[in-house]
C-alpha positions as CSV (number, residue, x, y, z in Angstrom):
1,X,-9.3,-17.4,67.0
2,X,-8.8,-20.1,64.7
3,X,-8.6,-20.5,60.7
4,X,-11.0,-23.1,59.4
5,X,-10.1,-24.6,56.0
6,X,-13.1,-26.2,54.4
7,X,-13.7,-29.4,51.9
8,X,-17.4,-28.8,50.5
9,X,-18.8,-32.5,48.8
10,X,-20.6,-32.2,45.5
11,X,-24.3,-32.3,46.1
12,X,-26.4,-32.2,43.1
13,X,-29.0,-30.7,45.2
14,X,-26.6,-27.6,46.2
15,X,-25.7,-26.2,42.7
16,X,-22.8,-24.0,44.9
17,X,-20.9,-27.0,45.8
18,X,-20.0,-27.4,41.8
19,X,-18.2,-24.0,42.2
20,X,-16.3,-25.7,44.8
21,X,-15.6,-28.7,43.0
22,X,-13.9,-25.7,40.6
23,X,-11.9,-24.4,42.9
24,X,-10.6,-27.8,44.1
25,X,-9.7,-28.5,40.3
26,X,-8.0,-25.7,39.7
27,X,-5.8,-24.8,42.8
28,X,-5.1,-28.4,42.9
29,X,-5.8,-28.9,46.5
30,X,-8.5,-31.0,48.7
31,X,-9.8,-27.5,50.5
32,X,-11.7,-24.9,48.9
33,X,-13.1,-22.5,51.2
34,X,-11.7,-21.2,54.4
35,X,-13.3,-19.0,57.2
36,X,-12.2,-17.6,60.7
37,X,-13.8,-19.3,64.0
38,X,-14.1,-16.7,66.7
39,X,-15.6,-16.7,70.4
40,X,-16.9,-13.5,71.7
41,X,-18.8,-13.6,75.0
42,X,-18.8,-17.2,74.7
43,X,-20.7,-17.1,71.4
44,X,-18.8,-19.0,68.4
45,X,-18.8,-17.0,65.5
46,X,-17.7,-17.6,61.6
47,X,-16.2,-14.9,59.9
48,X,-16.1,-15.2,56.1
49,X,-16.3,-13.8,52.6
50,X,-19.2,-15.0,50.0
51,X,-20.8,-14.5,47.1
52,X,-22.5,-11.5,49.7
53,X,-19.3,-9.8,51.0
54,X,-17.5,-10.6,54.2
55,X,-20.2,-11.2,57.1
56,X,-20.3,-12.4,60.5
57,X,-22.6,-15.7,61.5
58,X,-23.3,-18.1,64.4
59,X,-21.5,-21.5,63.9
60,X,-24.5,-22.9,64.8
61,X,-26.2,-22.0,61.9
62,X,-22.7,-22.4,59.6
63,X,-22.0,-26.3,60.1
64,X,-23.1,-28.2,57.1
65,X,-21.8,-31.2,56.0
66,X,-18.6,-30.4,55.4
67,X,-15.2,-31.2,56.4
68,X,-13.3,-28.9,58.3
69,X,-9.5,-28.8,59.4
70,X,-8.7,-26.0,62.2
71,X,-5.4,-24.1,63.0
72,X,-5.4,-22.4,65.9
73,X,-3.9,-19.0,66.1
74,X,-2.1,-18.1,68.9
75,X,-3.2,-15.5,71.1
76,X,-0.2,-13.5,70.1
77,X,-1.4,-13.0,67.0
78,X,-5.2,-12.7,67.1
79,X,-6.7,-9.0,66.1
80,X,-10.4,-9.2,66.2
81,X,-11.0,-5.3,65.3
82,X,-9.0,-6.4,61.9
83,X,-11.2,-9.1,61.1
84,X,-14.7,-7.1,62.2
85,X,-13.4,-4.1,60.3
86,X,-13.8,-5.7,56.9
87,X,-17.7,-7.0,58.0
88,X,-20.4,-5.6,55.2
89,X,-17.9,-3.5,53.9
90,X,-15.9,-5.6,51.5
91,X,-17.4,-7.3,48.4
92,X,-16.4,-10.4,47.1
93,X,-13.7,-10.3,44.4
């Protein structure tokens, strides 16, 4: 598992990336966004939390142009069943 922290650019085209430019502002940081990178029978997974609840998606279809920092968590510490649990159940706040 690892924890992907997120830098979204300002598009003008993507009206969502100026709610990321807000986030930047405001926490005072260069990330705003961060998701969990999973592999489960060999498949990557993203595991996130949007404007649609916490859902599960193929990396494939997550990459945008974006830049991404990872931290790997070590396999001490990983708890898939904790991450799935909160899948379609859990709005956004």
């Amino acid at each position: 598992m690892k924890i992907l922290l997120v830098h979204t650019p300002y598009e003008v085209k993507r009206p969502l990336t100026l709610v990321a430019l807000g986030i930047r502002k405001v926490c005072k940081t260069h990330w705003n966004h961060c998701a969990l990178l999973i592999e489960l029978l060999g498949i990557k997974l993203i595991i996130e939390s949007d404007i649609q609840g916490v859902r599960v998606l193929p990396f494939k279809n997550w990459v945008k142009r974006q830049q991404v920092l990872v931290y790997d968590v070590p396999k001490t510490k990983r708890d898939y069943s904790k991450a799935f649990d909160k899948c379609g159940k859990v709005g956004y706040p």
